[in-house]
C-alpha positions as CSV (number, residue, x, y, z in Angstrom):
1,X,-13.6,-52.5,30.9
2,X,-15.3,-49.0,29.8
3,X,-14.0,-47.7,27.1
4,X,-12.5,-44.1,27.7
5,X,-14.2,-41.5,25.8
6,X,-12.4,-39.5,22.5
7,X,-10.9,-36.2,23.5
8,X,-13.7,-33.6,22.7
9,X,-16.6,-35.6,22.8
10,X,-20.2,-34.5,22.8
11,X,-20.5,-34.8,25.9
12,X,-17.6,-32.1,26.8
13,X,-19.2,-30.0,24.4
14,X,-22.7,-29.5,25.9
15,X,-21.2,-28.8,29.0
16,X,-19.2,-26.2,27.5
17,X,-22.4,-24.6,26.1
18,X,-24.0,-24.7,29.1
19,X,-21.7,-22.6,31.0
20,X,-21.2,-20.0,27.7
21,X,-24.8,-19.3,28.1
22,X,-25.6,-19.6,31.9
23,X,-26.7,-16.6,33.0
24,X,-25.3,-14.3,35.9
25,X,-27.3,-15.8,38.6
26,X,-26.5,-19.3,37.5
27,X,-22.9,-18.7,38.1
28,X,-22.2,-18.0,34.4
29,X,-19.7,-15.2,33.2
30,X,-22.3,-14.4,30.3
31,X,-21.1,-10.1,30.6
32,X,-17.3,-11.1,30.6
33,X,-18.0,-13.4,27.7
34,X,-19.6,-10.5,25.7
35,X,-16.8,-8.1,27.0
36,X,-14.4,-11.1,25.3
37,X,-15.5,-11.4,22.5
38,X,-16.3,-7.4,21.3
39,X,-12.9,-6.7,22.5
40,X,-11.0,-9.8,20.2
41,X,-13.7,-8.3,17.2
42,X,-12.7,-5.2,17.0
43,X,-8.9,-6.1,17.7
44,X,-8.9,-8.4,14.6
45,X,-11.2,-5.6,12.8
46,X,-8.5,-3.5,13.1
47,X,-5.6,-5.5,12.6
48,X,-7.2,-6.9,9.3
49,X,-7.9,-2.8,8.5
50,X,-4.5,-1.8,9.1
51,X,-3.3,-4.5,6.9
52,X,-5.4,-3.7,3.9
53,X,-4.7,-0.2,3.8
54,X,-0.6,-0.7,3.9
55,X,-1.0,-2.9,1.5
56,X,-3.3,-0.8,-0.5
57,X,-1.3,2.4,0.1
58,X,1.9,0.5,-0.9
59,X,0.5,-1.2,-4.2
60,X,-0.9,2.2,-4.9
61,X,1.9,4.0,-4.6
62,X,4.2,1.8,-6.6
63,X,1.6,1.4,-9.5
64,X,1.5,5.2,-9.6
65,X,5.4,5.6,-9.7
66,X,5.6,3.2,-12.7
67,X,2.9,4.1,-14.4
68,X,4.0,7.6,-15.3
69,X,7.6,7.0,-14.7
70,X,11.0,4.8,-16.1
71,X,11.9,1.6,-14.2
72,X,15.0,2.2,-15.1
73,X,17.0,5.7,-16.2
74,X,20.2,5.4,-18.5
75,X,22.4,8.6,-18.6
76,X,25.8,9.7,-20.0
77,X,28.5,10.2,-17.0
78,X,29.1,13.4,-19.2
79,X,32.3,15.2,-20.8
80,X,33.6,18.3,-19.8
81,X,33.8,20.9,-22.7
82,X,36.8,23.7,-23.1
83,X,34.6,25.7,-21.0
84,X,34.9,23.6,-17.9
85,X,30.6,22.8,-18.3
86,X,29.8,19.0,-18.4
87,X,28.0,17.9,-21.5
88,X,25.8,14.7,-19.8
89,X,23.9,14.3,-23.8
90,X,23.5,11.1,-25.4
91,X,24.4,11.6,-29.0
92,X,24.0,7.8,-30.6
93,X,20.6,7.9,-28.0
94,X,19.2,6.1,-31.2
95,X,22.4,3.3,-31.4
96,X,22.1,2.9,-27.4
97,X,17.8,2.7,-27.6
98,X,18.3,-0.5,-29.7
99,X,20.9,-1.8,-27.3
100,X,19.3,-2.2,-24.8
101,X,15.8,-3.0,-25.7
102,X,17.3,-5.6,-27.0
103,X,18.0,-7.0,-23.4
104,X,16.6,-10.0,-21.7
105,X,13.8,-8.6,-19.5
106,X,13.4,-5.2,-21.1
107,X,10.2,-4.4,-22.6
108,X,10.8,-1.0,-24.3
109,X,13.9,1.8,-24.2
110,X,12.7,5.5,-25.2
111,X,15.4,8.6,-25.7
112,X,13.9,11.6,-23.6
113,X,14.4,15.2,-23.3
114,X,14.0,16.6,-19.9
115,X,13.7,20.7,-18.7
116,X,12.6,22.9,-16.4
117,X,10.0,25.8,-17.6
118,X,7.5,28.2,-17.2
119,X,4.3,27.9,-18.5
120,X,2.2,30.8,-18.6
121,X,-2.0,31.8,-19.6
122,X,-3.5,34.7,-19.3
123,X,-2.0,36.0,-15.5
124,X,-1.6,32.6,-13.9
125,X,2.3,31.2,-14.4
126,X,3.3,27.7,-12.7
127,X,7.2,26.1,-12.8
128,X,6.6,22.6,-14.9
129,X,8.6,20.2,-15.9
130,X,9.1,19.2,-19.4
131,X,9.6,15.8,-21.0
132,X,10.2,15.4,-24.7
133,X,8.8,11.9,-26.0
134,X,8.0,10.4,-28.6
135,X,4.3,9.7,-29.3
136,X,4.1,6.2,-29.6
137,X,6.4,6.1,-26.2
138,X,3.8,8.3,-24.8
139,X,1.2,6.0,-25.3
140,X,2.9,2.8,-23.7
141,X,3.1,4.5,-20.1
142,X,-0.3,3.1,-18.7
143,X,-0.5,6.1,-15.8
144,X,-0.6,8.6,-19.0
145,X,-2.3,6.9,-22.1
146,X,-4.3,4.6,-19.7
147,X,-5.3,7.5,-17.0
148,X,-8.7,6.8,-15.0
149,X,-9.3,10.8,-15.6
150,X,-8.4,12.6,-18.5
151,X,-9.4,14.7,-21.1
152,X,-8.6,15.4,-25.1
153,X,-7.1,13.4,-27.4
154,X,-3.9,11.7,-27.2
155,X,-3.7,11.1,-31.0
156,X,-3.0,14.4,-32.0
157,X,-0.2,14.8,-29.1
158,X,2.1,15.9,-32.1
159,X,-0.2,19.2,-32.7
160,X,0.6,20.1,-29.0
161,X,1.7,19.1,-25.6
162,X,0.1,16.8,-22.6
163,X,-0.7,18.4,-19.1
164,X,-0.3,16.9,-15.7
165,X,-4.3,18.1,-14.1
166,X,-2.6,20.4,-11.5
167,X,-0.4,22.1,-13.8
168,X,-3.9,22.9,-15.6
169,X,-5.5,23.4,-12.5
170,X,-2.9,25.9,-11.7
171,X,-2.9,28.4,-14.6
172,X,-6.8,27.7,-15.5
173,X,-6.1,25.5,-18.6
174,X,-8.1,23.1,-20.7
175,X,-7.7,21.5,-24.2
176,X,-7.8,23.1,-26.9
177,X,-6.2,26.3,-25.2
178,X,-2.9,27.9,-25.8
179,X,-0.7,28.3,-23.1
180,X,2.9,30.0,-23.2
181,X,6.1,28.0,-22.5
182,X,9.0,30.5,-21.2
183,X,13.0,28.4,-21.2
184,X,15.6,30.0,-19.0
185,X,17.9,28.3,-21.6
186,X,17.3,29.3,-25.0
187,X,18.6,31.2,-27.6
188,X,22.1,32.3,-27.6
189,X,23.2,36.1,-28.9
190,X,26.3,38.2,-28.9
191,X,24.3,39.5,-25.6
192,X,24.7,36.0,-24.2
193,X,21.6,33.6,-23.4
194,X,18.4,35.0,-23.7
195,X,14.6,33.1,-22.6
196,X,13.5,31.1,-25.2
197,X,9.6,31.7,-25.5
198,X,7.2,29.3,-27.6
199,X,3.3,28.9,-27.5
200,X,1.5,25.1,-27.4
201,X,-1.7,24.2,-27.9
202,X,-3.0,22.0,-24.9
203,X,-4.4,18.9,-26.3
204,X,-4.6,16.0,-23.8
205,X,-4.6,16.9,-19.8
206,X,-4.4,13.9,-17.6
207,X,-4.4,12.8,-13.9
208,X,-1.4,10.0,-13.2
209,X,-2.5,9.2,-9.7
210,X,0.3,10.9,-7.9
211,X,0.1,14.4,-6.5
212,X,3.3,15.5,-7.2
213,X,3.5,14.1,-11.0
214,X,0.2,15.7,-12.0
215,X,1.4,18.9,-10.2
216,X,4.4,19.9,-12.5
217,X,4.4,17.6,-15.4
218,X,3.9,18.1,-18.8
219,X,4.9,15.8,-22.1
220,X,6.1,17.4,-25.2
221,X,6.9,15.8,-28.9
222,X,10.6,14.6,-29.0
223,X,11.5,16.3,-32.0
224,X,10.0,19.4,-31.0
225,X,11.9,19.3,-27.2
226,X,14.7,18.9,-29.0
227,X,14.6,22.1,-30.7
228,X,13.0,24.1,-27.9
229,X,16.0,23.1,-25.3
230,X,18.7,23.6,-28.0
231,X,19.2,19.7,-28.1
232,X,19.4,18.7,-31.6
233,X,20.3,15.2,-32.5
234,X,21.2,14.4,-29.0
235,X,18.8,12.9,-25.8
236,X,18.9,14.0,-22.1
237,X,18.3,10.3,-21.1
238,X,17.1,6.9,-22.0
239,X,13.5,5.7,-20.4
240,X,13.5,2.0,-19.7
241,X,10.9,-0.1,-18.7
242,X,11.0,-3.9,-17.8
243,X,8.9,-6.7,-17.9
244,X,9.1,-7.3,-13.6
245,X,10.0,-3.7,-12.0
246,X,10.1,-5.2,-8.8
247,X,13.6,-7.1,-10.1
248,X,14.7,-4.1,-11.0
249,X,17.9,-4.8,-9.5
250,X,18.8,-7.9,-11.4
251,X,18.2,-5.9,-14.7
252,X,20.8,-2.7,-13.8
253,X,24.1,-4.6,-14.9
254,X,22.9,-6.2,-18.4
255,X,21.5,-2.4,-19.1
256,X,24.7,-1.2,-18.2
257,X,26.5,-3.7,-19.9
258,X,24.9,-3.0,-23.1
259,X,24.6,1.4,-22.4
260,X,28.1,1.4,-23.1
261,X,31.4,2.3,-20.9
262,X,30.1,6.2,-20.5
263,X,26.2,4.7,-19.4
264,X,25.2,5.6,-15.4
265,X,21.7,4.5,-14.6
266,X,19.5,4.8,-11.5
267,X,15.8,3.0,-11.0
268,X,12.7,3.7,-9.5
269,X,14.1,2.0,-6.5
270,X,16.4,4.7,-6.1
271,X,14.6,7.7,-5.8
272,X,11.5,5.6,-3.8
273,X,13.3,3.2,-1.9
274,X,13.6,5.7,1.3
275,X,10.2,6.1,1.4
276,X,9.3,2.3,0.5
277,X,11.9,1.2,3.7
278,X,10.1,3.8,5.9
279,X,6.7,2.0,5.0
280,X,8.3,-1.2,5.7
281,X,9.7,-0.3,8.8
282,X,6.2,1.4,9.6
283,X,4.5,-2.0,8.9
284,X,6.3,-3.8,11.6
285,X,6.1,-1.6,14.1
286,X,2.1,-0.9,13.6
287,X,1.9,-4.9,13.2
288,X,3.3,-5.1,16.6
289,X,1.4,-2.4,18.3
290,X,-1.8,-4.1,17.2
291,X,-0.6,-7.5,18.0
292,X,-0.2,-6.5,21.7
293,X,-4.2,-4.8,21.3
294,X,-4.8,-8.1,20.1
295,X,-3.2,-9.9,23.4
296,X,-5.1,-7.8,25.3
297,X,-8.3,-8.4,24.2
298,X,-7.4,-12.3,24.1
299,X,-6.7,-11.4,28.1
300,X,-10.2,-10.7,28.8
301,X,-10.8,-14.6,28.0
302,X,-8.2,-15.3,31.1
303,X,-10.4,-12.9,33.0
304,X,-13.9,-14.6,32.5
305,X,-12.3,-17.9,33.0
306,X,-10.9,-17.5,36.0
307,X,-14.4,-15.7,37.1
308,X,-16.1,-19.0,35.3
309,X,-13.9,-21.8,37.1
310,X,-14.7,-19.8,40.7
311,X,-18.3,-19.9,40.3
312,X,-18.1,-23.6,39.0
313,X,-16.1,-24.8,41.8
314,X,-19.1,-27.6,43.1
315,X,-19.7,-28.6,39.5
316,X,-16.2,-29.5,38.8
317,X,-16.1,-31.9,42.2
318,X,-19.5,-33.5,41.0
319,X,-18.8,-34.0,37.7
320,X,-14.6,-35.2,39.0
321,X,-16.7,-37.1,41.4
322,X,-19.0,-39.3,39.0
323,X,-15.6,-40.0,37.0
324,X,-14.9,-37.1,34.4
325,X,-11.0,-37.1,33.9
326,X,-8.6,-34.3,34.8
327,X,-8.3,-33.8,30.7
328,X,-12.0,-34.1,30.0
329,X,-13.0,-30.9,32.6
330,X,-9.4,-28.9,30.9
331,X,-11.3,-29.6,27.7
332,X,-14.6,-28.2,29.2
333,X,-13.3,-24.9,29.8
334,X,-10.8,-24.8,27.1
335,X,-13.9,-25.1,24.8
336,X,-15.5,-22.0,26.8
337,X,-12.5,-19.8,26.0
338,X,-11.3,-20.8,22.3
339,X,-14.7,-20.6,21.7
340,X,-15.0,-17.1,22.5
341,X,-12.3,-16.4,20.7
342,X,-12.9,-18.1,17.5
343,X,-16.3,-16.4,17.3
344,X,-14.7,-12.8,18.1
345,X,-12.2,-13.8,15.3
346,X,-14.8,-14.6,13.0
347,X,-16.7,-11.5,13.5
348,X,-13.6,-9.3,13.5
349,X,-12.0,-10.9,10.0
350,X,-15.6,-10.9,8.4
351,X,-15.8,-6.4,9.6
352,X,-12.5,-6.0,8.5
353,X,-12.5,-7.8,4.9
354,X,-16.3,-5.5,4.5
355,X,-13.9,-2.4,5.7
356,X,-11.5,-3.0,3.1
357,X,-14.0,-3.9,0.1
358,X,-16.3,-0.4,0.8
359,X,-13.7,1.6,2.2
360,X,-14.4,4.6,-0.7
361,X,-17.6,4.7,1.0
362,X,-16.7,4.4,4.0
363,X,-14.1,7.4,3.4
364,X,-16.4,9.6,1.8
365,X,-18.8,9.3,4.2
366,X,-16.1,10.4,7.2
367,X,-15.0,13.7,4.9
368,X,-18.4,14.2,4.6
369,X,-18.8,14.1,8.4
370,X,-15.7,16.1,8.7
371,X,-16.3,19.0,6.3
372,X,-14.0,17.7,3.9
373,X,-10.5,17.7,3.5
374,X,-9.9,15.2,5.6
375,X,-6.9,13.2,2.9
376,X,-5.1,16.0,1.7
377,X,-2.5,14.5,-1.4
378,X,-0.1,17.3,-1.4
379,X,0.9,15.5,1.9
380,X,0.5,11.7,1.1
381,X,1.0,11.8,-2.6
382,X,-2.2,9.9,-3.7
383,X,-5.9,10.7,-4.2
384,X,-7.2,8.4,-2.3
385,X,-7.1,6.0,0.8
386,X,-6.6,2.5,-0.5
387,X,-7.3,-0.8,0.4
388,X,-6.1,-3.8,-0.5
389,X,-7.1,-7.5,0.7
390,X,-4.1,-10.2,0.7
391,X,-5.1,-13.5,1.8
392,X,-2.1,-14.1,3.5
393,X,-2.7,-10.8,5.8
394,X,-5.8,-12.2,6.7
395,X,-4.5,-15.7,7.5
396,X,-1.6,-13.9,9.7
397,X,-4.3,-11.7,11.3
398,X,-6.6,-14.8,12.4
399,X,-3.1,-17.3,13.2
400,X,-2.4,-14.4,15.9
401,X,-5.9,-14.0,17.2
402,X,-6.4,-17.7,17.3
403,X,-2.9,-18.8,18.8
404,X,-3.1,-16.2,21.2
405,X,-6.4,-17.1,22.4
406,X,-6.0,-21.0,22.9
407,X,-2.9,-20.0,24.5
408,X,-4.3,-17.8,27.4
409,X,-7.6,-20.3,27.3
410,X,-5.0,-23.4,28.7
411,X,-3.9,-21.5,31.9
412,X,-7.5,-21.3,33.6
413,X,-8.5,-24.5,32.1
414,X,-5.8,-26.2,33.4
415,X,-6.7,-24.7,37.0
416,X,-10.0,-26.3,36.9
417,X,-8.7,-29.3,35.8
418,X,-6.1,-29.8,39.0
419,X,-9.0,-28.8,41.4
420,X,-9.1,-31.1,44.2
421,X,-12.8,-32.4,43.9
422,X,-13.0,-32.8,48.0
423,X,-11.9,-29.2,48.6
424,X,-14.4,-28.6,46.3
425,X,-17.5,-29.6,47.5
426,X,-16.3,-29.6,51.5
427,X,-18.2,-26.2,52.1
428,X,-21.0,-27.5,49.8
């Protein structure tokens, strides 16, 4: 008895070949083939692309939010004074600090003083925010002691104050130059409250990453904020910063616990969740949209197959007539279709991983071609469009592109399988 031969042999493959490359006049689908396979390549290509760059984007903008910024921000839920005005100080900020640094998880709690001013040089004036902070505090936020662009000398921040790079930008400053610093809230006279006015020497400018942080923010000495905003020996807020910001929320009622009765706090979460559930939300739907591109180009497989079986109608009756099984010509044309589509999933996974490594490249070269201005950050926040490889993007990008070619590949197969070999090769 002949033994039956092992799905896939050799011999299924080399028929397989032959059909991939027969040409046109042969009654091979070589154009369809090509057609199959740039259309899964590019689909993949851009799958893998899209991918990289929300992941990118996200990781970006997260590292830039906690770089420069408190995971976590304890305030007082205030008192109301004689004068019906709420009083929201922290006066045992110091007391509170040590509390709660001393919680599992948290890696540092910093008193701040927070205001809104005027900074002035020569003619050009900007609105800035000021944050009073100790220098030591300064220096543990990565985004500002750690910035990938700066300039001066963080060491003598107690001579002076720190300068987001568009704040200096916008009133033409650099370090070593004094700029004015006007207070709506300053002195108080007989006459009521008059500005409070003060000059600073600039001595460290830096770029956080974020648009809108470099734009209006500038970092004053604690002690000194203090006595410009008329805060002595009481804080605005507490800064806290944990060892996992992305667990923030497991972290808010141990804070609390230890803030005290009169403690509030809100996290990064709070103030960038909206935006971080819009990206989410944008992920799934774009993930979807290319999925379907991706079904689509897998379609054009169907296409050539179809085309493929049609034109190899007389081989299929020869080769079911000299005893090839139902299963070993499915396998025959299965082979012609997956392997289209593995190779246009190669090809697209290997252009889209080289997209996402040289994408600065890439994106200076297209604002080059465009005349620039092409990634504006006022809008988006960030510098730069980033790109960030995840393996298991990729392996979700090539699962789809895979799975959804075998499963188109079956259909025709399976056709030219259940040919009847006599209706076949009657008109042959």
């Amino acid at each position: 008895m002949d033994k039956t031969p092992p799905p896939f042999a050799p011999f299924e493959w080399m028929i397989a070949w032959r059909y991939l490359r027969a040409r046109r006049a042969e009654g091979g689908v070589s154009v369809m083939t090509w057609i199959s396979l740039i259309g899964i390549t590019l689909a993949v290509f851009a799958l893998i692309a899209t991918l990289a760059v929300r992941s990118g984007f996200r990781a970006e903008f997260v590292s830039t939010i906690l770089g420069a910024n408190a995971h976590a921000t304890v305030t007082s839920a205030g008192e109301i004074d004689p004068l019906g005005n709420v009083n929201r100080t922290i006066e045992d900020y110091e007391a509170m600090a040590k509390r709660v640094a001393e919680v599992p998880g948290v890696t540092r709690a910093a008193p701040l003083i927070r205001g809104q001013v005027l900074v002035t040089k020569g003619g050009q004036s900007s609105g800035a925010e000021v944050l009073g902070i100790s220098e030591a505090d300064l220096e543990a936020l990565p985004g500002i002691a750690q910035a990938d662009d700066f300039a001066g000398d963080l060491t003598r921040f107690g001579e002076g104050i720190a300068l987001g790079s568009g704040v200096a930008r916008q009133i033409g400053a650099r370090v070593g130059d004094r700029i004015k610093v006007t207070s709506p809230n300053g002195l108080q006279t007989a006459m009521g409250t008059s500005p409070r006015v003060s000059s600073y020497e600039v001595v460290y400018i830096f770029t956080a990453g974020r648009w809108d942080i470099d734009r209006v923010r500038i970092y004053m000495p604690f002690a000194e904020a203090q006595s410009f905003f008329n805060r002595e020996g009481v804080a605005d807020e507490l800064e806290v910063m944990v060892t996992d910001p992305e667990q923030i929320d497991s972290e808010v009622m141990p804070i609390l616990r230890a803030a005290g009765e009169q403690a509030m706090i809100y996290t990064w979460r709070d103030y960038a969740g909206g935006f971080l559930r819009a990206l989410d939300v944008e992920d799934n739907v774009m993930f979807v949209i290319l999925s379907i591109l991706v079904l689509i180009a897998t379609m054009n497989i169907v296409s050539g197959l179809i085309m493929l079986v049609k034109n190899k109608g007389r081989d299929i009756g020869i080769l079911r007539t000299i005893g090839l099984s139902e299963a070993s010509v499915l396998r025959v044309f299965f082979i012609c279709g997956a392997f289209t589509g593995i190779i246009g999933t190669a090809l697209g996974v290997v252009l889209g991983c080289l997209f996402a490594i040289y994408i600065d490249p890439i994106f200076s070269f297209v604002n080059y071609v465009a005349g620039g201005g092409v990634w504006d950050p006022s809008i988006r926040g960030i510098y730069a469009l980033p790109a960030e490889l995840h393996l298991d993007d990729v392996l979700k990008a090539v699962g789809l592109s895979l799975g959804l070619s075998f499963f188109v590949t079956y259909f025709p197969a399976r056709r030219a399988a259940r040919m009847n070999p006599v209706e076949a090769l009657r008109y042959e």
